[in-house]
PDB file of N, CA, C, O and CB in Angstrom:
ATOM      1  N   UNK A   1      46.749  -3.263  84.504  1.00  0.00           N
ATOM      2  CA  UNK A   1      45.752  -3.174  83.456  1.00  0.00           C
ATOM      3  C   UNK A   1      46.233  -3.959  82.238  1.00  0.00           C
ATOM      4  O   UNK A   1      47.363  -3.753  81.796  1.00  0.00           O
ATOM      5  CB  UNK A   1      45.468  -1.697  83.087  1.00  0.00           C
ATOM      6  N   UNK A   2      45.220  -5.062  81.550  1.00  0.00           N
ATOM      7  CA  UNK A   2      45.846  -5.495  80.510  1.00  0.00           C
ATOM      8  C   UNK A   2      45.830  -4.600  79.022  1.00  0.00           C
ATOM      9  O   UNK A   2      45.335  -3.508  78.743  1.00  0.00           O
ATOM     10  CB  UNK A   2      45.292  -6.778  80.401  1.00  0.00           C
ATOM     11  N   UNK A   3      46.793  -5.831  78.026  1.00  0.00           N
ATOM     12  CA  UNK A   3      46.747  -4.852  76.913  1.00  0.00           C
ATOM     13  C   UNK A   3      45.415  -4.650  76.250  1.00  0.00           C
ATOM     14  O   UNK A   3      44.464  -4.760  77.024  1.00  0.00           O
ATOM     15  CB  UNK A   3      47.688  -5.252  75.884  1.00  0.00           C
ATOM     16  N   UNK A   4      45.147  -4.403  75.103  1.00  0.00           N
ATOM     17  CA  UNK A   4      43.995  -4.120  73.915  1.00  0.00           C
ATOM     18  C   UNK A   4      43.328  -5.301  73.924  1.00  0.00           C
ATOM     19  O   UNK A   4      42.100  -5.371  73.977  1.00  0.00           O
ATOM     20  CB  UNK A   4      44.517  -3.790  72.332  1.00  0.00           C
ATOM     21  N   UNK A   5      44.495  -6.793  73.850  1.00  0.00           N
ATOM     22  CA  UNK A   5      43.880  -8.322  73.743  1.00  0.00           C
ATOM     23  C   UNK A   5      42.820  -8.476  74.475  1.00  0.00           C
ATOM     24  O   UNK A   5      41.699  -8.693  74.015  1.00  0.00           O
ATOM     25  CB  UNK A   5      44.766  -9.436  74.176  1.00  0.00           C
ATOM     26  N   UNK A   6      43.177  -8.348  76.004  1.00  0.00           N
ATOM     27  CA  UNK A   6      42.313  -8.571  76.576  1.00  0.00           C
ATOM     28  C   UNK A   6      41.136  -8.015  76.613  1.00  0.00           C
ATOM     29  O   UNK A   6      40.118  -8.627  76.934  1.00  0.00           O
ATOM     30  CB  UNK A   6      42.649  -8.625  77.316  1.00  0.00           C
ATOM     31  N   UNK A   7      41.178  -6.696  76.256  1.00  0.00           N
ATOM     32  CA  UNK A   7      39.894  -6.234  76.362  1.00  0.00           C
ATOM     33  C   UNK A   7      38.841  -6.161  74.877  1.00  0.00           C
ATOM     34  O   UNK A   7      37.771  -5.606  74.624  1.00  0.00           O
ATOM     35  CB  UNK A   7      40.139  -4.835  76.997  1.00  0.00           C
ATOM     36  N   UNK A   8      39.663  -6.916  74.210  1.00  0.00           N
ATOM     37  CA  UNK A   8      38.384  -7.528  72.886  1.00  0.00           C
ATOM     38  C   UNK A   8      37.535  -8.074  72.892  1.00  0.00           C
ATOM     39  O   UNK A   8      37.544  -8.662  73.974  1.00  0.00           O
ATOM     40  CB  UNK A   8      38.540  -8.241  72.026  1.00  0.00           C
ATOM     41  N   UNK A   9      36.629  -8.345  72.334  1.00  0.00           N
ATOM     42  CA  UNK A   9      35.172  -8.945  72.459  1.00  0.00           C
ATOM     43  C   UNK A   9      35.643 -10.623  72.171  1.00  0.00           C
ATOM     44  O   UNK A   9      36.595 -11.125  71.573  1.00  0.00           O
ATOM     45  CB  UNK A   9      33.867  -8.169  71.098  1.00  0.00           C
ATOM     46  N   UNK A  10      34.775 -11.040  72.720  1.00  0.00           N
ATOM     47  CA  UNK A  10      34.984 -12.650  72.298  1.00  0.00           C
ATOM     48  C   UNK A  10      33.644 -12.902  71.527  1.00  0.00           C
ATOM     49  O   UNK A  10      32.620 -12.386  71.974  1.00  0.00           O
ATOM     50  CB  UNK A  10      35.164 -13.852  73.763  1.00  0.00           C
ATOM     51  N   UNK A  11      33.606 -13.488  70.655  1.00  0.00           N
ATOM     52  CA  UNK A  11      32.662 -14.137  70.168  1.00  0.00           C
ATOM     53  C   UNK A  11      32.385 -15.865  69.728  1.00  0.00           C
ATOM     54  O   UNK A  11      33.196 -16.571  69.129  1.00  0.00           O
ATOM     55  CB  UNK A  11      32.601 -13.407  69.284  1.00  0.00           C
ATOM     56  N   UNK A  12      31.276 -16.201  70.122  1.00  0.00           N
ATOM     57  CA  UNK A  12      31.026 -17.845  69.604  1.00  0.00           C
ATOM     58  C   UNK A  12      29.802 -17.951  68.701  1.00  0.00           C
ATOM     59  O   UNK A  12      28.626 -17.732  68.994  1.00  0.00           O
ATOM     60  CB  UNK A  12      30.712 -18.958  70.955  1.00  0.00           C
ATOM     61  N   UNK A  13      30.444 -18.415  67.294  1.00  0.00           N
ATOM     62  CA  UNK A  13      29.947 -19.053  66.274  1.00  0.00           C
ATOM     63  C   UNK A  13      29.647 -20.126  66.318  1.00  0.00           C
ATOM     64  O   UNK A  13      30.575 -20.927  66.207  1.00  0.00           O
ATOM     65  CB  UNK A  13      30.481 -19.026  65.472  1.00  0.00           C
ATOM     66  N   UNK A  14      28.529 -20.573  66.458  1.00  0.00           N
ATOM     67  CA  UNK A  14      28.388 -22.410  66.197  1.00  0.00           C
ATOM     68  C   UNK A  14      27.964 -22.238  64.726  1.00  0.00           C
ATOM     69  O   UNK A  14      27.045 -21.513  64.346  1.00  0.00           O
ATOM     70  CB  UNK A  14      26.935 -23.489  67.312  1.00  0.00           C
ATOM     71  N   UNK A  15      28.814 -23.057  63.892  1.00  0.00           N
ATOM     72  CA  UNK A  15      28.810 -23.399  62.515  1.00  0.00           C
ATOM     73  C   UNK A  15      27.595 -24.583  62.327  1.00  0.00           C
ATOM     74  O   UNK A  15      27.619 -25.556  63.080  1.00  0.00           O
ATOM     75  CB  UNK A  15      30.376 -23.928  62.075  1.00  0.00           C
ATOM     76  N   UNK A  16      26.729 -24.480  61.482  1.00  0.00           N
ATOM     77  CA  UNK A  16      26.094 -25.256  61.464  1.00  0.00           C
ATOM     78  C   UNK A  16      26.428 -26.847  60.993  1.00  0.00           C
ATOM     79  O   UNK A  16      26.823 -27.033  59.842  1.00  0.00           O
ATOM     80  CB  UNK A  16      25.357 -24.660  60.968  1.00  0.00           C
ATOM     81  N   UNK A  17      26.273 -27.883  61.833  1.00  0.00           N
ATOM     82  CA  UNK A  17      26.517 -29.195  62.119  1.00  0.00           C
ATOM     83  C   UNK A  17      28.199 -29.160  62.248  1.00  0.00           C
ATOM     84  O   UNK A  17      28.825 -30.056  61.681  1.00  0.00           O
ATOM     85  CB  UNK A  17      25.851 -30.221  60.921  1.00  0.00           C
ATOM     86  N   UNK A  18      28.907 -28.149  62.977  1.00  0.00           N
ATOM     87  CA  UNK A  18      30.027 -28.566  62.936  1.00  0.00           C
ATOM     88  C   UNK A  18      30.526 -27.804  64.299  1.00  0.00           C
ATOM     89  O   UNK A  18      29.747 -27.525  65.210  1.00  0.00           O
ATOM     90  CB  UNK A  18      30.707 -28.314  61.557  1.00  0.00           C
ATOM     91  N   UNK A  19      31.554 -27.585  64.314  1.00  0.00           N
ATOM     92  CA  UNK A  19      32.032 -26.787  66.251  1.00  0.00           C
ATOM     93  C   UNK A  19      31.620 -25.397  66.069  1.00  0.00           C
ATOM     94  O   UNK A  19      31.118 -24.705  65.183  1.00  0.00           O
ATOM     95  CB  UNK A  19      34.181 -26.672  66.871  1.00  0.00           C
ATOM     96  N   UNK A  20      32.011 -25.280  67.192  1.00  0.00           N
ATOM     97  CA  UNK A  20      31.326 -23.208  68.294  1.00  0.00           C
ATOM     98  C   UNK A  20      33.195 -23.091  67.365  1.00  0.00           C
ATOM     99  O   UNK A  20      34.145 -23.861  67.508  1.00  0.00           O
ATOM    100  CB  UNK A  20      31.121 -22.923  71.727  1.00  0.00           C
ATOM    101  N   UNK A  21      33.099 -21.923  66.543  1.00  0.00           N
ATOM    102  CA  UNK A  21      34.352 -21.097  66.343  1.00  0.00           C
ATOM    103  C   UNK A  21      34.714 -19.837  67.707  1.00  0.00           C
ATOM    104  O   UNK A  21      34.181 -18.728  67.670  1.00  0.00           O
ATOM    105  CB  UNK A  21      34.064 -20.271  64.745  1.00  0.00           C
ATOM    106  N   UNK A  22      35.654 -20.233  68.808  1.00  0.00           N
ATOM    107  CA  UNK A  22      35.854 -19.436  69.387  1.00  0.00           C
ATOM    108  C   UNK A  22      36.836 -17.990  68.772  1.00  0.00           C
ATOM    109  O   UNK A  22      37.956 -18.220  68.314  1.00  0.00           O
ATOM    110  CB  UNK A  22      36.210 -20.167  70.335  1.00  0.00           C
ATOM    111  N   UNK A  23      36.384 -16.757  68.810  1.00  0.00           N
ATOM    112  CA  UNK A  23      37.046 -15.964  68.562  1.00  0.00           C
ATOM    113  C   UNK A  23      37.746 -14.373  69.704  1.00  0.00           C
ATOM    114  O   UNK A  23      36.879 -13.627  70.157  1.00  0.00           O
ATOM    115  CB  UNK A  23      36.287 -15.831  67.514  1.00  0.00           C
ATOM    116  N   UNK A  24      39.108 -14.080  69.998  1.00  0.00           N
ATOM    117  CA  UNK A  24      39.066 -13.496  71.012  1.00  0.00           C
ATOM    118  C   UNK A  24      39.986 -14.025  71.946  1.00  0.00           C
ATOM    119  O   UNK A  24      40.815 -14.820  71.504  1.00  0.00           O
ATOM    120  CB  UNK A  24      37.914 -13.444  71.384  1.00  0.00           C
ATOM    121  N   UNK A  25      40.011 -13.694  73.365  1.00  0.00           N
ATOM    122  CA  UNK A  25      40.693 -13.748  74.604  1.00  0.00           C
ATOM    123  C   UNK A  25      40.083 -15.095  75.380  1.00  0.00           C
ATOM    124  O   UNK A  25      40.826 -15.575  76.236  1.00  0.00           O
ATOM    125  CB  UNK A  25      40.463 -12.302  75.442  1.00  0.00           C
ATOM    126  N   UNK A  26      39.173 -15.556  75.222  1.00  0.00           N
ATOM    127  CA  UNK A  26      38.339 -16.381  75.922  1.00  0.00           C
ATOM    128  C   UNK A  26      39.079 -17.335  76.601  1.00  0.00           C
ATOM    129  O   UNK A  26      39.851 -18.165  76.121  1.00  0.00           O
ATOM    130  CB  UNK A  26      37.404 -16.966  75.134  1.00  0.00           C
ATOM    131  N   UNK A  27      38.730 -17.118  77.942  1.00  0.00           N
ATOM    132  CA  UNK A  27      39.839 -17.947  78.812  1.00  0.00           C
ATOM    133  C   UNK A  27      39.042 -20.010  78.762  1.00  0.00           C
ATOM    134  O   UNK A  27      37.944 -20.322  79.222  1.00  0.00           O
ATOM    135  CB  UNK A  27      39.832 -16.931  81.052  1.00  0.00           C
ATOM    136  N   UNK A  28      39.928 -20.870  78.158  1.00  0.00           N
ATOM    137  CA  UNK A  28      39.523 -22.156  77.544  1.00  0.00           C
ATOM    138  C   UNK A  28      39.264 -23.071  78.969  1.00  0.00           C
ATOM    139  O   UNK A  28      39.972 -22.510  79.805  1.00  0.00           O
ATOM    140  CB  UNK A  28      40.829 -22.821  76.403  1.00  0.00           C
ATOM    141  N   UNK A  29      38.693 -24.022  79.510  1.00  0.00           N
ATOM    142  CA  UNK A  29      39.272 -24.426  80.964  1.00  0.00           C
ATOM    143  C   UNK A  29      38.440 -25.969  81.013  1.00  0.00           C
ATOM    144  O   UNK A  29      37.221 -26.012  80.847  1.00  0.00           O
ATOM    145  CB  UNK A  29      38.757 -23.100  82.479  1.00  0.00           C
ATOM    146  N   UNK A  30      39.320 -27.293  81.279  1.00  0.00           N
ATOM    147  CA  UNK A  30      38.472 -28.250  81.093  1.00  0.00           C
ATOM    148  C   UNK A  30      37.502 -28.848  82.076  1.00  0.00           C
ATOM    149  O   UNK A  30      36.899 -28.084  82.830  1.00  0.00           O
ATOM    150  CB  UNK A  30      39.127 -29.061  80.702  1.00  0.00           C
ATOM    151  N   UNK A  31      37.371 -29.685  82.114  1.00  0.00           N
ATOM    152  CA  UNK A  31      36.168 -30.592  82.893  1.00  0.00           C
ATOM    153  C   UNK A  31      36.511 -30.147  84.824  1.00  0.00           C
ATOM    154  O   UNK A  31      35.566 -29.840  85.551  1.00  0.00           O
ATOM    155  CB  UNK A  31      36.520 -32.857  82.421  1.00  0.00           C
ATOM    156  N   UNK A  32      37.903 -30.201  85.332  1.00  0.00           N
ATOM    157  CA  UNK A  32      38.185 -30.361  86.536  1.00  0.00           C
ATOM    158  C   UNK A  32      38.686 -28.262  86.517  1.00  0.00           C
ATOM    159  O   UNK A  32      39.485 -27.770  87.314  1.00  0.00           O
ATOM    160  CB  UNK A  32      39.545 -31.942  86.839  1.00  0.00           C
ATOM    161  N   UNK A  33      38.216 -27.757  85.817  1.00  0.00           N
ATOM    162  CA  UNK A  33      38.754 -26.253  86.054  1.00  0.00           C
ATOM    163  C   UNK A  33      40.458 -25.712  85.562  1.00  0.00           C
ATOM    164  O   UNK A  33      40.831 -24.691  86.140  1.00  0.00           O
ATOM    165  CB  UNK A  33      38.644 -26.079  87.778  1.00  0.00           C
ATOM    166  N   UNK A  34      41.075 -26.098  84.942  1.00  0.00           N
ATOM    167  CA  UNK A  34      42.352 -25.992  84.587  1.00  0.00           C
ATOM    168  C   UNK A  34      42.312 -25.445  83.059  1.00  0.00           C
ATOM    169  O   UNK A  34      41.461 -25.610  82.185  1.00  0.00           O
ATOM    170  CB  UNK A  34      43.081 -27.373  84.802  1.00  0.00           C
ATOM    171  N   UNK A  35      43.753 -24.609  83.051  1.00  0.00           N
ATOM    172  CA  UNK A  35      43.169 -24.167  81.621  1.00  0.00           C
ATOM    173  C   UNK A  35      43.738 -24.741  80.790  1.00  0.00           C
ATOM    174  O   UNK A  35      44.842 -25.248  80.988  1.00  0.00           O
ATOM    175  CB  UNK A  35      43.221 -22.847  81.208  1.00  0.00           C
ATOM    176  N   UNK A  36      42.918 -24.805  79.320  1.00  0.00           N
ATOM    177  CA  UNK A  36      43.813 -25.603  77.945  1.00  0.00           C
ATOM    178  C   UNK A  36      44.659 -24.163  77.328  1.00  0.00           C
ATOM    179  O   UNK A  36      44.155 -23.041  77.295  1.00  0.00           O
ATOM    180  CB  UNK A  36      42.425 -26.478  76.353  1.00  0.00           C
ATOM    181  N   UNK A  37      45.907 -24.480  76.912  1.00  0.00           N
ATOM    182  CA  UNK A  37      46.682 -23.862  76.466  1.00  0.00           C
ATOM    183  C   UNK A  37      45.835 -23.970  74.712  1.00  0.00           C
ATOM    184  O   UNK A  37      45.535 -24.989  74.091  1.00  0.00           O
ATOM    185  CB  UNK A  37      48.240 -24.465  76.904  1.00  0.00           C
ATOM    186  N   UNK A  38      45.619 -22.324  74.266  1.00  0.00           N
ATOM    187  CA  UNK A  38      45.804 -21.760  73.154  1.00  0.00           C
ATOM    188  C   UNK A  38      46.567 -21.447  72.254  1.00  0.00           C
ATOM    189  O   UNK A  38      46.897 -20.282  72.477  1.00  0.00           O
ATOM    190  CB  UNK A  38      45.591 -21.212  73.226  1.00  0.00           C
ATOM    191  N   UNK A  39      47.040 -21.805  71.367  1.00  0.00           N
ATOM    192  CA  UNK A  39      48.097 -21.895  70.264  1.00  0.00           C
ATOM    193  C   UNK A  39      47.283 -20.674  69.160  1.00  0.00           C
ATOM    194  O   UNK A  39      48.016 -19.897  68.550  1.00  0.00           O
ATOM    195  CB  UNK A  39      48.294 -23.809  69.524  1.00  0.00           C
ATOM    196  N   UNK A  40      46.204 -20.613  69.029  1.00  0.00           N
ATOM    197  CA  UNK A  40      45.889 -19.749  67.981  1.00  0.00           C
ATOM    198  C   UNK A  40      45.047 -18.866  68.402  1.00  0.00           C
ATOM    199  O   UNK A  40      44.680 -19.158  69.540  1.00  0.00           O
ATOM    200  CB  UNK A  40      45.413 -20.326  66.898  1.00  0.00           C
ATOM    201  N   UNK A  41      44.182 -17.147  67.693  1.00  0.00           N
ATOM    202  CA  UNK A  41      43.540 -16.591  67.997  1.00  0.00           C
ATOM    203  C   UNK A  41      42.201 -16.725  67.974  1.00  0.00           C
ATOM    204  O   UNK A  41      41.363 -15.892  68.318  1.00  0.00           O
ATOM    205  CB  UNK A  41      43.883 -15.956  67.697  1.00  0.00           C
ATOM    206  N   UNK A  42      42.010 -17.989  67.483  1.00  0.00           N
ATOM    207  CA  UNK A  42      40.389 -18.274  66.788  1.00  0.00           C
ATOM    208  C   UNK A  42      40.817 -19.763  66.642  1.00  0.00           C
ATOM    209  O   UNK A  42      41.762 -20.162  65.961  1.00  0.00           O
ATOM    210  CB  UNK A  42      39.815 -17.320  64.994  1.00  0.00           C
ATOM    211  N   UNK A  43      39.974 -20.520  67.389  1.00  0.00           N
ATOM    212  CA  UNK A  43      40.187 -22.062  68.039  1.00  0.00           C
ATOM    213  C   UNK A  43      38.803 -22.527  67.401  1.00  0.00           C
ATOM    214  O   UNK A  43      37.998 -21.691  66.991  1.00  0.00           O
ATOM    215  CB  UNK A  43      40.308 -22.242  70.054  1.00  0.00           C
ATOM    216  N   UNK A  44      38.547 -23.977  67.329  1.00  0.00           N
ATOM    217  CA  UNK A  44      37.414 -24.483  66.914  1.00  0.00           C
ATOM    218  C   UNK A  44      37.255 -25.795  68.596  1.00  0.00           C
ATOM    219  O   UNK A  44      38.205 -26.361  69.138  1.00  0.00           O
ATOM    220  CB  UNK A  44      37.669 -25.210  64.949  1.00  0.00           C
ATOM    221  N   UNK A  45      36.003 -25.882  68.933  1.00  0.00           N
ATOM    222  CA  UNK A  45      35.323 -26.672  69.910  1.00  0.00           C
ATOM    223  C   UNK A  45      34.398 -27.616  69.457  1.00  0.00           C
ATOM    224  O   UNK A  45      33.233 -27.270  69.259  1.00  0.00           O
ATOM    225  CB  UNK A  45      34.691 -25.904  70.761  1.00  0.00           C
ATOM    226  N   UNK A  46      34.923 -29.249  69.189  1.00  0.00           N
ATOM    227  CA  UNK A  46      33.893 -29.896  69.134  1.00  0.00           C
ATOM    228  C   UNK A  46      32.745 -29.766  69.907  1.00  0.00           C
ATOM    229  O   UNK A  46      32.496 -29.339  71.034  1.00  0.00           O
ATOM    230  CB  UNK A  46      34.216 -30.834  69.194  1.00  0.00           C
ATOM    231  N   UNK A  47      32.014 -30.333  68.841  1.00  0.00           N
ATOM    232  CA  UNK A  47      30.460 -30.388  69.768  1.00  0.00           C
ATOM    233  C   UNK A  47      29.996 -31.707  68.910  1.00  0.00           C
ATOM    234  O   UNK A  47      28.777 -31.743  68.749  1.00  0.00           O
ATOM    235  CB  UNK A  47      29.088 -28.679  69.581  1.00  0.00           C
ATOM    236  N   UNK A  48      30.535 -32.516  68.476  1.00  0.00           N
ATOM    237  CA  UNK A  48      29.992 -34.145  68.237  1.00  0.00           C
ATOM    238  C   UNK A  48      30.393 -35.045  69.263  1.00  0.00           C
ATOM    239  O   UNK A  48      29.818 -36.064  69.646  1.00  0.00           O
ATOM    240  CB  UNK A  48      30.565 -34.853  66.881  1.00  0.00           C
ATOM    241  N   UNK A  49      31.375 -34.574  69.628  1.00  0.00           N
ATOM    242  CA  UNK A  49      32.254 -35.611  70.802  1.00  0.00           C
ATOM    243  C   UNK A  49      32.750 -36.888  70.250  1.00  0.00           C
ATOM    244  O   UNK A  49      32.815 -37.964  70.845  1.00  0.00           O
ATOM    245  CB  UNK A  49      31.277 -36.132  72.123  1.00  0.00           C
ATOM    246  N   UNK A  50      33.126 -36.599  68.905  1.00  0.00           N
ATOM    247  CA  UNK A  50      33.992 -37.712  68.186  1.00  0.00           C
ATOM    248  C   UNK A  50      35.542 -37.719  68.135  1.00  0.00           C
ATOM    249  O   UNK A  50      36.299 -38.683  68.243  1.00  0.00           O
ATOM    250  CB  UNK A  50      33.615 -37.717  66.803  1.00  0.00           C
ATOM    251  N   UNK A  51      35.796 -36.556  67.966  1.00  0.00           N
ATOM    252  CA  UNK A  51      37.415 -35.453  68.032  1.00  0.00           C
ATOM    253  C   UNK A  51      38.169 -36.720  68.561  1.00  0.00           C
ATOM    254  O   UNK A  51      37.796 -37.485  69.451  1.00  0.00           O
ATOM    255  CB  UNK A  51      37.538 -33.672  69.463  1.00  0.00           C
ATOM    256  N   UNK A  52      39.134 -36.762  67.929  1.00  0.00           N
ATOM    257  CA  UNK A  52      40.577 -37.455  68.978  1.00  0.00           C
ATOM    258  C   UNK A  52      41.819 -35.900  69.580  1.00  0.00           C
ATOM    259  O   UNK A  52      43.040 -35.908  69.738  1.00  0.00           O
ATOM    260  CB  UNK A  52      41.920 -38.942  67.438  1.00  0.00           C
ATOM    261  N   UNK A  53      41.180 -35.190  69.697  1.00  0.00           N
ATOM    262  CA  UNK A  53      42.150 -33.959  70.498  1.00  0.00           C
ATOM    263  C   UNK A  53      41.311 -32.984  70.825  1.00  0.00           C
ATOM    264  O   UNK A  53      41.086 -31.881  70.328  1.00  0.00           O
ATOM    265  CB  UNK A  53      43.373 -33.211  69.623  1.00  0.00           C
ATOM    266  N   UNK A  54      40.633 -33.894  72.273  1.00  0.00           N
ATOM    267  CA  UNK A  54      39.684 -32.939  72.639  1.00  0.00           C
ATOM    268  C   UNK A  54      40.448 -31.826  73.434  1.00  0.00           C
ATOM    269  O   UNK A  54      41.556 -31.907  73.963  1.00  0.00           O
ATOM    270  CB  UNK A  54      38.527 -33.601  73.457  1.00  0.00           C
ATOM    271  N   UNK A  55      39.612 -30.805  73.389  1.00  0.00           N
ATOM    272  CA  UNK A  55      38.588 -29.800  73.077  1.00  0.00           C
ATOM    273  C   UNK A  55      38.210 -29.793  71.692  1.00  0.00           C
ATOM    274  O   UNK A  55      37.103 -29.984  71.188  1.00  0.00           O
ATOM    275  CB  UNK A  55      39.021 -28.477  73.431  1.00  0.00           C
ATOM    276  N   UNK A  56      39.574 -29.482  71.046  1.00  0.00           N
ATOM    277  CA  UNK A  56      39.195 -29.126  69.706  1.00  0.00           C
ATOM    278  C   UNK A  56      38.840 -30.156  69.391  1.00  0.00           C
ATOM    279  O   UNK A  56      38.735 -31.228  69.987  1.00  0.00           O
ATOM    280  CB  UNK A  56      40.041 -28.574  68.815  1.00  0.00           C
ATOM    281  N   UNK A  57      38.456 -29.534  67.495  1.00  0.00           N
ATOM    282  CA  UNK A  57      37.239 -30.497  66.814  1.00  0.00           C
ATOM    283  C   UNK A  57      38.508 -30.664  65.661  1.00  0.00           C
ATOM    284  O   UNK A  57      39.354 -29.880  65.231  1.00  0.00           O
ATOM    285  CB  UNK A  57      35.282 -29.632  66.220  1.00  0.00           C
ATOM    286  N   UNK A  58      38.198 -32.044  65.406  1.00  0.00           N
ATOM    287  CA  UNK A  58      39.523 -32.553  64.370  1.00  0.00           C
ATOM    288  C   UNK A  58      38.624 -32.362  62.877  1.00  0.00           C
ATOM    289  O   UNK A  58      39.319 -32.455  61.865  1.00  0.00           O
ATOM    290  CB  UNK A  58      40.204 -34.641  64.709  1.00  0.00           C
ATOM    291  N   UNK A  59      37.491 -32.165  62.717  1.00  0.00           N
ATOM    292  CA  UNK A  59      36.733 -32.187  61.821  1.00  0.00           C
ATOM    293  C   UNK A  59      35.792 -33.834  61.474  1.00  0.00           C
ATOM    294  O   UNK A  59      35.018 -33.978  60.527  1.00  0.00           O
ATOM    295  CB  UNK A  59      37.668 -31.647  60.783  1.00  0.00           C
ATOM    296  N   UNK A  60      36.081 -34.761  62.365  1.00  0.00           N
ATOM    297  CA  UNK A  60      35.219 -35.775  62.406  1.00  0.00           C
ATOM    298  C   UNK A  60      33.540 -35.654  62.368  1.00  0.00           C
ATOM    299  O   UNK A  60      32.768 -36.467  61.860  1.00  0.00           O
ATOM    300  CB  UNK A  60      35.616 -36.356  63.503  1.00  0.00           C
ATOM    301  N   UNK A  61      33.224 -34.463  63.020  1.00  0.00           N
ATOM    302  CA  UNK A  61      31.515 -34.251  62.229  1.00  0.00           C
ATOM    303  C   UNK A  61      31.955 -33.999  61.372  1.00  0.00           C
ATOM    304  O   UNK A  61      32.275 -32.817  61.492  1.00  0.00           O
ATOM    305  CB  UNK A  61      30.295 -33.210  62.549  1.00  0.00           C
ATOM    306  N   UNK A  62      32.249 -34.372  60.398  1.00  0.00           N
ATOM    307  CA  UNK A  62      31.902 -34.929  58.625  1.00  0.00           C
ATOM    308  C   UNK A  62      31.198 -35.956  58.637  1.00  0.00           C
ATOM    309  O   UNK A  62      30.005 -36.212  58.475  1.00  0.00           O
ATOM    310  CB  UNK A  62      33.150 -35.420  57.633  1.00  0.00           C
ATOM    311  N   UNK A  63      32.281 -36.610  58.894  1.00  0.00           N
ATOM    312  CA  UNK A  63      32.006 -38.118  58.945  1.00  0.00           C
ATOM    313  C   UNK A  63      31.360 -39.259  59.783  1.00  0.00           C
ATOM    314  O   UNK A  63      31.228 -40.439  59.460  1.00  0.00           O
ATOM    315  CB  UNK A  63      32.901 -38.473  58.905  1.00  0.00           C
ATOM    316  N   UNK A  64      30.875 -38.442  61.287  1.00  0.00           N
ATOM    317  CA  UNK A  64      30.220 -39.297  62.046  1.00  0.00           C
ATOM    318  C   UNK A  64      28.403 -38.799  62.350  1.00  0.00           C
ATOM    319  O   UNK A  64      27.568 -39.098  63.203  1.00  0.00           O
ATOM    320  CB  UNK A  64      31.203 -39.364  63.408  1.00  0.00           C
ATOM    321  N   UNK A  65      28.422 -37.846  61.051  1.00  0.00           N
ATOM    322  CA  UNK A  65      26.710 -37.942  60.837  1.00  0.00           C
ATOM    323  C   UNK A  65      26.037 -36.651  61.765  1.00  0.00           C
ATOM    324  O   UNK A  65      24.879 -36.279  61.578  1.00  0.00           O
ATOM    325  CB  UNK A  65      25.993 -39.703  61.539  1.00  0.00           C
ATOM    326  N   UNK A  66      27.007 -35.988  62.863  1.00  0.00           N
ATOM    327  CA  UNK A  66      26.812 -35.040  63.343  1.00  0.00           C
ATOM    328  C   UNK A  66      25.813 -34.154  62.949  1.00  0.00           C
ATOM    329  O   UNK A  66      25.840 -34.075  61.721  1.00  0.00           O
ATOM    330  CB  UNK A  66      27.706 -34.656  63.377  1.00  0.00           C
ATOM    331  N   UNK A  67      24.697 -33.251  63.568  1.00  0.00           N
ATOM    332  CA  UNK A  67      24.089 -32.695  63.031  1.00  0.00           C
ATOM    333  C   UNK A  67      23.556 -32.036  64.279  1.00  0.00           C
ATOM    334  O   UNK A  67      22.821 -32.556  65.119  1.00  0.00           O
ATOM    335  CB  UNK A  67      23.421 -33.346  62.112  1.00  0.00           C
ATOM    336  N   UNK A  68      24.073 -30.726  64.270  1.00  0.00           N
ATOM    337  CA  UNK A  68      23.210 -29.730  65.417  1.00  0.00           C
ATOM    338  C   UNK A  68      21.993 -29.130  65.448  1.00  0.00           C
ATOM    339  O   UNK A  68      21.681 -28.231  66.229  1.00  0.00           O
ATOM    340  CB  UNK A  68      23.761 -28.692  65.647  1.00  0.00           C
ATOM    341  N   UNK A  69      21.159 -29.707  64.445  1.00  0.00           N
ATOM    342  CA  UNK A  69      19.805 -29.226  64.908  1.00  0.00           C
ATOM    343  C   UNK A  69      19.003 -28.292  64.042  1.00  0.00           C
ATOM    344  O   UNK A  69      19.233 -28.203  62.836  1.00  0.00           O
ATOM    345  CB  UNK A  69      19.966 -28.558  66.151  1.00  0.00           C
ATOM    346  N   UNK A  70      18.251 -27.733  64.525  1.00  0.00           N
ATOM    347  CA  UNK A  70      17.559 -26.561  63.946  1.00  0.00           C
ATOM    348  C   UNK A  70      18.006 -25.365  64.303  1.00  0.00           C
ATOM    349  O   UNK A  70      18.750 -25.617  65.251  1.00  0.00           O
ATOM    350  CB  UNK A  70      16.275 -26.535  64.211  1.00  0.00           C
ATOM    351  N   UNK A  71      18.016 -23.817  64.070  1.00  0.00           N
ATOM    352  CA  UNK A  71      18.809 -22.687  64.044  1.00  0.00           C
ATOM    353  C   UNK A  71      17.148 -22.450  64.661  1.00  0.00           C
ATOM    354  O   UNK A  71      16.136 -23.134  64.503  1.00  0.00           O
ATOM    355  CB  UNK A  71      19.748 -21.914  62.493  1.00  0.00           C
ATOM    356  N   UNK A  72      17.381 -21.204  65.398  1.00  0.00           N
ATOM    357  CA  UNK A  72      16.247 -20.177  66.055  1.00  0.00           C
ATOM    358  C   UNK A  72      16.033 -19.155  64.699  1.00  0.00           C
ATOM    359  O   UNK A  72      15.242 -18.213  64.755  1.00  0.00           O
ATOM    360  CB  UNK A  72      16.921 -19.167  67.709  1.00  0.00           C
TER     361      UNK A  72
END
């Protein structure tokens, strides 16, 4: 049985015009199924696809005009 970690809620924030804030246990895993190693408890995920260290988002939607849209 795991500890408390695991059994926390995960949650995803998409910040408006900028990355999904992952928060939680959320197991990370790339394109071919393998997982990305987590360094922190709360990770940021591009979603411009400008990043030079993908997954994460280097903060380049600033600067490359990024813009996610309309909110529900």
């Amino acid at each position: 049985m795991g500890d408390a970690r695991d059994r926390a809620p995960v949650t995803v924030t998409a910040c408006p015009d900028g990355p999904l804030l992952v928060r939680g246990p959320a197991r990370i895993v790339d394109g071919e199924g393998r997982e990305v190693e987590r360094r922190r408890a709360t990770v940021a995920l591009c979603r411009c696809g400008g990043t030079g260290i993908p997954p994460w988002c280097d903060g380049t939607h600033k600067v490359n005009g990024y813009r996610s849209g309309e909110t529900a």
